[in-house]
N, C-alpha and C positions, 0 to 999 in steps of 0.2 A: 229225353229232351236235350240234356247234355251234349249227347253224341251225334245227334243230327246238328248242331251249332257247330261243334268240332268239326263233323262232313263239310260242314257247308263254311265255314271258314279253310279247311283246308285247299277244297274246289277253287276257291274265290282267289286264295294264290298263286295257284296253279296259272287258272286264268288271265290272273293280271300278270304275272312274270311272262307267260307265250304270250300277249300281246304287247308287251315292253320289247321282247325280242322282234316280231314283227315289224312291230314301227320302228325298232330302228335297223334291220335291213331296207325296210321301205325307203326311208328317208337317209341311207347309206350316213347314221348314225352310228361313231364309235363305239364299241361293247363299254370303255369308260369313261362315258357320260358321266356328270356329275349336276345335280341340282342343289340348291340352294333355300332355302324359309326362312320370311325374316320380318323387320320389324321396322318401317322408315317413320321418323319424323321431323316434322320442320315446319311447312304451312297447313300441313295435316297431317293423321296419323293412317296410314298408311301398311300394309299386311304385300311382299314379297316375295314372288317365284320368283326362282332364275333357270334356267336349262342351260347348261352350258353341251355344245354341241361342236365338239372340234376345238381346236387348238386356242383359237384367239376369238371366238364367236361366243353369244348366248343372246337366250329367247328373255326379256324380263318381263314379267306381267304384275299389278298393282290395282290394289281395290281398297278403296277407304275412303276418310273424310275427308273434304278440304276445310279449311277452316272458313273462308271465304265464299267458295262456290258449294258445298255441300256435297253429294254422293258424288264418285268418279272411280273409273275405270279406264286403265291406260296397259298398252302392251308394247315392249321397244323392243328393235331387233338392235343390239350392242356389241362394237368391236372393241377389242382390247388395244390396240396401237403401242403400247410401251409398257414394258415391267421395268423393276431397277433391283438390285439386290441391296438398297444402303445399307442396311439391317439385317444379316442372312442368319444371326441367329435368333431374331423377333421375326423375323417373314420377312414376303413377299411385296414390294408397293408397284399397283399399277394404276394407270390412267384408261377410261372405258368414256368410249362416246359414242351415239345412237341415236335413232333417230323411230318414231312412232306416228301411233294416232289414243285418239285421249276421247271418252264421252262422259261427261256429268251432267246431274239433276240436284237441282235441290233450289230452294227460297225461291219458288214457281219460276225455273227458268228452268231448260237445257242448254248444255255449253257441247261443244264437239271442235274436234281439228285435229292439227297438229304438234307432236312432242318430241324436244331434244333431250340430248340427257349428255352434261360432264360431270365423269365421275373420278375423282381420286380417294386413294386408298389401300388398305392395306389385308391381306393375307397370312394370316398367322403359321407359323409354320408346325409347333405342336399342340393350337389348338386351329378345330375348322371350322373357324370364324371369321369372315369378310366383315371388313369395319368400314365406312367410307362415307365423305362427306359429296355432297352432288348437286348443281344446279342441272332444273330440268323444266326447261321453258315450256309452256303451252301456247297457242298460238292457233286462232279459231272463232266461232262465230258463236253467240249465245241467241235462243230462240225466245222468248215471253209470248205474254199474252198478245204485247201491243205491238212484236213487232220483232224485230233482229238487230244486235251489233255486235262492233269487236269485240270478242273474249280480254278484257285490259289485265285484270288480276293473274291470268297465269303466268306472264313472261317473269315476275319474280318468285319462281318457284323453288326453293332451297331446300335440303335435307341434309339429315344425318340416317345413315343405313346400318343395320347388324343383322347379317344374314348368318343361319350356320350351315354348313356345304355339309352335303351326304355323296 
């Protein structure tokens, strides 16, 4: 039994590494790429992807609670605009802004629309830890039972972020 787990987990890397190389000749993705896992909180708590894809670009995707509206899920395509070296033997600081779309559920409503995101922050340089604090507006329509209005609660959307890059 052992060594069919073995087989079958060796296969399963195999696998997932050729299709990592695939999608990224497909999507004319650099061989280093880097991603990120992490940890936001602020007006919820909050669970972290990032892709970073090219120089000054990454994908962020976000699934958690709000405190407010309840379940949500949100994906932002995010450019980097500026690095500074103040600190070059603490890191990296840059400023990332972006721009999405966001759906939640929760306390019998759906919310949906649109999400910004400014982010500053910092890039450690001997560990690979992204630290950053970040406003990230929501901006969109909430469904109920009776009926539809404006999403009000998201446009003060605030966090603190700790992602760790691989």
């Amino acid at each position: 039994m052992k060594k069919i787990l073995l087989i079958m987990a060796a296969v399963l890397c195999v696998a997932t590494a050729s299709a990592q190389n695939k999608a990224k000749s497909a999507f004319n993705i650099s061989q280093d790429t880097r991603c990120a896992v992490g940890l936001r909180v602020g007006t919820g708590a909050e669970l972290v992807g990032e892709v970073f894809y090219g120089k000054d670009v990454q994908i962020e995707g976000r699934l958690g609670w709000n405190w407010d509206s309840g379940f949500s899920v949100s994906a932002l395509h995010v450019w980097n605009p500026k690095d500074w070296a103040w600190t070059p033997d603490l890191g990296w600081w840059f400023f990332d802004a972006g721009v999405g779309a966001f759906v939640g559920a929760g306390h019998g409503h759906v919310n949906f629309g649109v999400a910004g995101e400014a982010k500053f922050g910092i890039l450690f340089k001997n560990v690979p830890i992204r630290l950053s604090i970040d406003v990230t507006p929501h901006i969109g329509l909430v469904a109920y039972n009776g009926g539809m209005s404006f999403y009000r609660t998201g446009l003060l959307n605030g966090g603190l972020t700790a992602t760790y890059c691989f």
